[in-house]
C-alpha positions as CSV (number, residue, x, y, z in Angstrom):
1,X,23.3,-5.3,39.9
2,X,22.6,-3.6,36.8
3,X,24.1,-6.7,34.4
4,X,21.5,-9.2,36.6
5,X,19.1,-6.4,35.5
6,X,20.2,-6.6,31.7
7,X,20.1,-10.2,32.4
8,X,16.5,-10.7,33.3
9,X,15.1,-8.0,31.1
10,X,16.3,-9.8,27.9
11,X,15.0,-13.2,29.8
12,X,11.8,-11.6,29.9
13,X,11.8,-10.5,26.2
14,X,12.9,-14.0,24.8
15,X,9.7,-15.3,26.4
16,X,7.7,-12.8,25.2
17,X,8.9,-13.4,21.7
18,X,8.3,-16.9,22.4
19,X,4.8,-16.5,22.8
20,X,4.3,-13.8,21.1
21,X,2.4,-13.6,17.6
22,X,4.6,-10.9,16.1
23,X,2.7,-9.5,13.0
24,X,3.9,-7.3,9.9
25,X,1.3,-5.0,8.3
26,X,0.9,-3.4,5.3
27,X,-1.5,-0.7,6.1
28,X,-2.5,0.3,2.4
29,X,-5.3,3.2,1.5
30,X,-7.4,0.1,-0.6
31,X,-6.0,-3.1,1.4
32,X,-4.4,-4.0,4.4
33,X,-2.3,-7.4,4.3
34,X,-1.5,-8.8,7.8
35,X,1.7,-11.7,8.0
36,X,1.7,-13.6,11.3
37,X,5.5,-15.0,12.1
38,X,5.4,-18.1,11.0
39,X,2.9,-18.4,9.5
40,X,2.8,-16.1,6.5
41,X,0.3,-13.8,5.2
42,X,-3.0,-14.9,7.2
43,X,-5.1,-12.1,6.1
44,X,-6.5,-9.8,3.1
45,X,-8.9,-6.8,3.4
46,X,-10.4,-3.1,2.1
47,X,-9.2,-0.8,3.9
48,X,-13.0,0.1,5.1
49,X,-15.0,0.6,8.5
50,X,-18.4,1.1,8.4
51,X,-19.6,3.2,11.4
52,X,-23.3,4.6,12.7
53,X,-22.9,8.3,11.5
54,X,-22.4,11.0,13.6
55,X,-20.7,8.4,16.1
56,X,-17.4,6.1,16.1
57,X,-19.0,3.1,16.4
58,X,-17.7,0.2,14.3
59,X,-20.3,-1.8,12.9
60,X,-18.2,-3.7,10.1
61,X,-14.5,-3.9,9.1
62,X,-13.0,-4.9,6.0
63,X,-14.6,-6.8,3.4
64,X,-17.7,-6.8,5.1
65,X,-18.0,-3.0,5.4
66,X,-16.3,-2.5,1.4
67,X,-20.0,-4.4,0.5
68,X,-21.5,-1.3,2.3
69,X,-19.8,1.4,0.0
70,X,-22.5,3.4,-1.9
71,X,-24.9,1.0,-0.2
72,X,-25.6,2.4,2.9
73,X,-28.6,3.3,4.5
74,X,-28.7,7.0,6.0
75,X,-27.6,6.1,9.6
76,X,-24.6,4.2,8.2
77,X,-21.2,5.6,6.5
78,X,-18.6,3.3,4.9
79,X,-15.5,5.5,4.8
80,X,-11.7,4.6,4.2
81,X,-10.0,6.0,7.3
82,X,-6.8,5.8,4.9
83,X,-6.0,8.5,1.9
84,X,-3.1,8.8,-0.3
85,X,-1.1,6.2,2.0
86,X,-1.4,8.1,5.1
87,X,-4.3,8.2,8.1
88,X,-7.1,10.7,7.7
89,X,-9.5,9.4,10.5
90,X,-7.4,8.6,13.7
91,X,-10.2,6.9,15.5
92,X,-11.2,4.6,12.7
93,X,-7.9,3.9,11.6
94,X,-7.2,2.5,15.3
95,X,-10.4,0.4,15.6
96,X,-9.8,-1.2,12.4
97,X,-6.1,-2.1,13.3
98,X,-7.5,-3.1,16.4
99,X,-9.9,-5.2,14.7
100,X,-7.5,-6.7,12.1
101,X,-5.1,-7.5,15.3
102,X,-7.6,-9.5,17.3
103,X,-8.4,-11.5,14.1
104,X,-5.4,-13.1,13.9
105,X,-4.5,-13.1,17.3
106,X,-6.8,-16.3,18.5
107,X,-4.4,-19.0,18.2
108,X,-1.7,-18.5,21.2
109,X,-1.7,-16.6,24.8
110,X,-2.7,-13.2,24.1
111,X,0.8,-11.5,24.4
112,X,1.2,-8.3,22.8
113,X,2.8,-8.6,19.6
114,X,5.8,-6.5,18.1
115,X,4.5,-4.9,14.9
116,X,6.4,-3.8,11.6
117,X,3.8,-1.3,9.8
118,X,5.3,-0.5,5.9
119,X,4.4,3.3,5.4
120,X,5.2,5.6,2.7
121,X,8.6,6.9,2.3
122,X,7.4,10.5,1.3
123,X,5.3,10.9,4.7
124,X,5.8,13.8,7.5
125,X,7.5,13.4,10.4
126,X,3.6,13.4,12.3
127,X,2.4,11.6,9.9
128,X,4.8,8.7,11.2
129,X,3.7,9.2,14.6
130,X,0.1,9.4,13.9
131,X,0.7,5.8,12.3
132,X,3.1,4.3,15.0
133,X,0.8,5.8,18.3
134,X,-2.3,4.0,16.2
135,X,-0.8,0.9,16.4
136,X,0.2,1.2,19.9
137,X,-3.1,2.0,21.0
138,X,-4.7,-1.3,18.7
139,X,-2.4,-3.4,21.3
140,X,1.1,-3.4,19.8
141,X,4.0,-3.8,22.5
142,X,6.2,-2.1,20.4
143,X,6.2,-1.1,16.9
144,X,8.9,-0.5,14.1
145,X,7.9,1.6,11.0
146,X,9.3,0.6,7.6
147,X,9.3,2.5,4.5
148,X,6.7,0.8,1.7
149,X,10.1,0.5,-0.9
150,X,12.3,-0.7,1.1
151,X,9.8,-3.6,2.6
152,X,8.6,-4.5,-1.1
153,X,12.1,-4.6,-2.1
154,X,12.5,-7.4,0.7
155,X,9.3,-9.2,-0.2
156,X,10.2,-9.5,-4.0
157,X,13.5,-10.6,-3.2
158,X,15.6,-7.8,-4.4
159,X,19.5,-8.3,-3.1
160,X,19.6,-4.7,-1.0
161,X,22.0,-5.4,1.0
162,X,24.8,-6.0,-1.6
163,X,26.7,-3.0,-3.2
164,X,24.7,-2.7,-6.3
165,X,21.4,-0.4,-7.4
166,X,18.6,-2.3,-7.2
167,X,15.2,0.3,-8.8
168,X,11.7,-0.7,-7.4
169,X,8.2,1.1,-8.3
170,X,5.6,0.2,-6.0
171,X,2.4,1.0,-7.2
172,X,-0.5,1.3,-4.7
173,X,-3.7,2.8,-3.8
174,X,-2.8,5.9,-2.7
175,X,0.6,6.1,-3.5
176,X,3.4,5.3,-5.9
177,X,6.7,5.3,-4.2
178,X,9.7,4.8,-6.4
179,X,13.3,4.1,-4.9
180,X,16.9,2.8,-5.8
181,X,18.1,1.0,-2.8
182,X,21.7,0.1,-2.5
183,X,23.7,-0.9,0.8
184,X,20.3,-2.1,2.6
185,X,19.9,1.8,2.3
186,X,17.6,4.2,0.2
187,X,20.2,6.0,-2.2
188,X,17.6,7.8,-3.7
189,X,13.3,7.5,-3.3
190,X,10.2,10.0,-4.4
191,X,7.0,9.4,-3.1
192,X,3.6,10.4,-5.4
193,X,0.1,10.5,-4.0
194,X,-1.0,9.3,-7.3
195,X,-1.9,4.9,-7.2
196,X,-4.9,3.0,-8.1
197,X,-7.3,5.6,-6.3
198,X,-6.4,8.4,-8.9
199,X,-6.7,6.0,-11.7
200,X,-10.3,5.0,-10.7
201,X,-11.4,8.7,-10.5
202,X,-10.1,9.3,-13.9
203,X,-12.5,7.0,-14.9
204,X,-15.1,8.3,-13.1
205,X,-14.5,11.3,-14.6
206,X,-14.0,9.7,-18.5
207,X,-17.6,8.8,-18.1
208,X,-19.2,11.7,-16.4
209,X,-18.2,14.1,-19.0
210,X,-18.7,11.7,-22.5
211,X,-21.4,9.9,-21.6
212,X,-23.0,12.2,-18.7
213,X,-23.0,8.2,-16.6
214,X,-22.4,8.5,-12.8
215,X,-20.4,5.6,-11.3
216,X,-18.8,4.7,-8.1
217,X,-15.5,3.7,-7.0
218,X,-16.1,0.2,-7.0
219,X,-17.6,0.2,-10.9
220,X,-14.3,2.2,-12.1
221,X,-12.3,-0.3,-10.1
222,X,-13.7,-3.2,-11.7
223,X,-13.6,-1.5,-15.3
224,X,-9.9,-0.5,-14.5
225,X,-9.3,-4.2,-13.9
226,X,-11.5,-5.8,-16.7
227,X,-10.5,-3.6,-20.0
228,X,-8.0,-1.2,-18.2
229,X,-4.1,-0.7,-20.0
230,X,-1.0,1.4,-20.6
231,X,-0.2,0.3,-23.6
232,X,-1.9,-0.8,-26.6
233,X,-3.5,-4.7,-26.4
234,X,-3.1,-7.4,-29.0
235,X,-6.9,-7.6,-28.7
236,X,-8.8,-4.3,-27.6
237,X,-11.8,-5.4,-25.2
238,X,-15.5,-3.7,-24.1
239,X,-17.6,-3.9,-21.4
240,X,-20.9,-3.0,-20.6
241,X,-21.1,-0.4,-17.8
242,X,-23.8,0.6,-15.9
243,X,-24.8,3.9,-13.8
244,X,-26.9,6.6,-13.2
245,X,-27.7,9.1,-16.2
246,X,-26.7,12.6,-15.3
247,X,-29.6,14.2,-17.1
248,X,-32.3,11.8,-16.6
249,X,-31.7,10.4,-12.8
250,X,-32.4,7.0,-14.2
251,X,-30.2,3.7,-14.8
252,X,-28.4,3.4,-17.8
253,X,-25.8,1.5,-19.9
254,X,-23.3,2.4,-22.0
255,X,-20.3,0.0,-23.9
256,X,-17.1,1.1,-23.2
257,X,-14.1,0.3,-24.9
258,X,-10.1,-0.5,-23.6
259,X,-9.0,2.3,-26.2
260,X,-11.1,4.9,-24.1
261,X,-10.5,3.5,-20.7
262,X,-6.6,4.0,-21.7
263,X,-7.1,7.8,-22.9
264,X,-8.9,8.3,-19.2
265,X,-6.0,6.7,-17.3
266,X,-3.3,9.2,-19.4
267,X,-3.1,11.9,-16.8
268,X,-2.1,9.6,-13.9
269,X,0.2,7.3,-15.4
270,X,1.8,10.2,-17.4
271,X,2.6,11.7,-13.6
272,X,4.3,8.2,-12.7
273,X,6.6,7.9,-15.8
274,X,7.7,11.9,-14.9
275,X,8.6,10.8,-11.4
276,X,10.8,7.5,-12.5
277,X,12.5,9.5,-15.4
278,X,13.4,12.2,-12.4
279,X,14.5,9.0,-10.0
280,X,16.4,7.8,-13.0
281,X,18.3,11.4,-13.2
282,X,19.1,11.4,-9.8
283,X,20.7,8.4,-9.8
284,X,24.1,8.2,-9.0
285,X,26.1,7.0,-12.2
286,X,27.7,3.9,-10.8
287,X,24.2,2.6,-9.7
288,X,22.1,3.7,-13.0
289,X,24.8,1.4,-14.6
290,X,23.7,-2.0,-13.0
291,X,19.4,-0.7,-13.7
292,X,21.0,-1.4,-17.5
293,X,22.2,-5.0,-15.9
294,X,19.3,-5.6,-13.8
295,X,16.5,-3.3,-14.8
296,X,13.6,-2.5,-12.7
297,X,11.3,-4.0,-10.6
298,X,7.3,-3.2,-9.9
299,X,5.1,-4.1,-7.2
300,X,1.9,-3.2,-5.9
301,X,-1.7,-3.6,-7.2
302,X,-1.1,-1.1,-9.5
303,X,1.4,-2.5,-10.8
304,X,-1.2,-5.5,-12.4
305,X,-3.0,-2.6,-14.9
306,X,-2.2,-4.3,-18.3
307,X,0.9,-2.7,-20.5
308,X,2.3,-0.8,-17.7
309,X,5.6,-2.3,-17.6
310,X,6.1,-2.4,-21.5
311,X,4.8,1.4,-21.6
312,X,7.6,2.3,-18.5
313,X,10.4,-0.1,-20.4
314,X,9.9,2.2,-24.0
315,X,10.0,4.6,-22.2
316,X,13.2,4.5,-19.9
317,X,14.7,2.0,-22.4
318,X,15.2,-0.3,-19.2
319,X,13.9,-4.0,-18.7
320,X,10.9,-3.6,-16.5
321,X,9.7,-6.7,-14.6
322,X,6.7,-7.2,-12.8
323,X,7.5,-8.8,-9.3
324,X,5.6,-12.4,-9.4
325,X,3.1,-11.8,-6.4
326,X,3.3,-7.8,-6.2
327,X,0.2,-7.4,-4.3
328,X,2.1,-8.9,-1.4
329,X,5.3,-8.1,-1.7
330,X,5.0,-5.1,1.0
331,X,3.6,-7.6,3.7
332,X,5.8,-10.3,2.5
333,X,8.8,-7.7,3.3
334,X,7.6,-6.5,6.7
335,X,7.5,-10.9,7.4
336,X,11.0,-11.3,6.8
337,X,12.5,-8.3,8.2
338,X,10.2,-10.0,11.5
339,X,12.0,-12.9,10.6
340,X,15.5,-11.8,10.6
341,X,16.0,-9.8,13.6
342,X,19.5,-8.3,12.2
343,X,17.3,-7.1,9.3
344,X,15.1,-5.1,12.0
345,X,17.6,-1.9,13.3
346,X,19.0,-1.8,10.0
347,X,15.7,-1.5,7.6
348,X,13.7,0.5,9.8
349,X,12.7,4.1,10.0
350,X,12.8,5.6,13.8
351,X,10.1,8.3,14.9
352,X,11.7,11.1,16.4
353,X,10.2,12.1,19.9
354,X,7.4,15.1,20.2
355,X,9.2,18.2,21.3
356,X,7.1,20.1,23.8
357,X,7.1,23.6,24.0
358,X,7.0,25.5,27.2
């Protein structure tokens, strides 16, 4: 009786699988990436609900509400429910999962999907949980957690599963998680809650304290990605930047240039060389030898600021290659671990059950 049981319960699971739009998220602190089995990454969006303050009521998700930020009448508040890679607003983490779900969701009989979130490899142990009950509670039917290396590694094509060290530095919003993956296997990782975030407050701050010039996240963002580098250009650029004087109150405009957007950004990117030098130590000899042979790889949007691979090659006298998409190499990882179910067990990370105390 219980093999007919065995029997019909994986009969019921093919045909849920058969008809079910599994989906692999990377849930990022500045974008969420969704990839739809089959059919590949189907959507892009800020990390950002806007809600009616004081209440959780959703009024806008994604790129919609990003529009909002610093715009906002009083009654509304664009927030990022995500901070340094992990959830810092339950509630509004969970409707915009929940919205991001039914968006791609329209095409097939609603089925509950299976979901593969990446998260980062340096998060607590309720931190994990926090992220996998989220999901459950957007509509997953069941949900596998995968650590943000690991599925980059995947998406850029990295050969983890063969006996050699493969390095990857995945540069994101909130995070930059660095790892040397061997064996389908994390030999050796270190997590940072340094990414693009930090890097846009450093510019912030730049121009608050030289040129007493108040901007907001999305001005430093678009300077960052306009005249922004590690290393010294061929060509240094300026820009035009405008804000709100410090002294005065009133509008102003000040020309920037790449040499001082680069002297800004030193704190931040001085803290992510320290941690791959320290990954580098830690490295067990065998597998530091083939980094010489194959070098390192970086993904993640951070990963795009100009220079940074050339500063990070002088630096660890490695060759340091910038994956060719690395803004979705995280969801392009979760997609083929969903597409390769031997991949699934193997790569990801299981969330131990709450104790409870009595």
């Amino acid at each position: 009786m219980g093999r007919l049981q065995q029997l019909a319960k994986q009969g019921f699971n093919y045909i849920l699988d058969l008809f079910s739009n599994d989906i692999g998220i990377d849930l990022g602190t500045a974008t969420t990436l969704v990839y739809v089995k089959g059919e590949g990454i189907v959507l892009c969006e800020p990390s950002v609900v806007a809600v009616e303050r004081g209440t959780s009521h959703v009024l806008a998700v994604g790129e919609e509400a990003k529009r909002m930020l610093g715009r906002t009448p009083g009654n509304i508040v664009a927030i990022r429910p995500m901070r340094d890679g992990v959830i810092t607003n339950f509630e509004v983490t969970e409707a915009m999962l929940r919205h991001f779900i039914r968006k791609v969701r329209h095409r097939r009989f609603q089925v509950r999907p299976r979901i593969v979130i990446a998260i980062p490899s340096g998060i607590t142990e309720v931190e994990r949980r926090a992220v996998k009950e989220s999901a459950e509670r957007a509509g997953a039917r069941e949900v596998f957690l995968i650590e943000e290396p690991v599925a980059a590694a995947i998406g850029v094509g990295l050969p983890i599963q063969e006996p050699v060290g493969n390095m990857i530095i995945d540069i994101g919003g909130g995070t930059t998680e660095i790892a040397v993956i061997s064996l389908a296997g994390i030999v050796f990782s270190k997590s940072i809650r340094i990414g693009g975030d930090e890097m846009n407050e450093a510019i912030i701050e730049y121009l608050k304290k030289t040129y007493n010039l108040m901007v907001g996240e999305r001005t430093a963002e678009d300077i960052k990605i306009k005249i922004g580098s590690a290393y010294p250009l061929e060509e240094e650029m300026s820009l035009e930047v405008k804000g709100r004087d410090l002294i005065a109150g009133l509008p102003k405009a000040v020309t920037i240039t790449s040499e001082e957007i680069r002297e800004s950004l030193q704190e931040p990117l001085r803290a992510i060389l320290e941690v791959t030098k320290i990954s580098l130590e830690r490295t067990p000899p065998e597998l530091a030898s083939d980094l010489i042979e194959h070098g390192i790889v970086m993904a993640g949007g951070g990963s795009l600021l100009k220079g940074l691979d050339k500063l990070i090659s002088e630096e660890t006298c490695l060759p340091v290659h910038v994956a060719d998409d690395p803004v979705t190499a995280v969801a392009n990882g979760t997609g083929k671990v969903l597409n390769e179910i031997k991949y699934l067990k193997k790569v990801t990370v299981s969330v131990k059950p709450e104790m409870s105390t009595l």
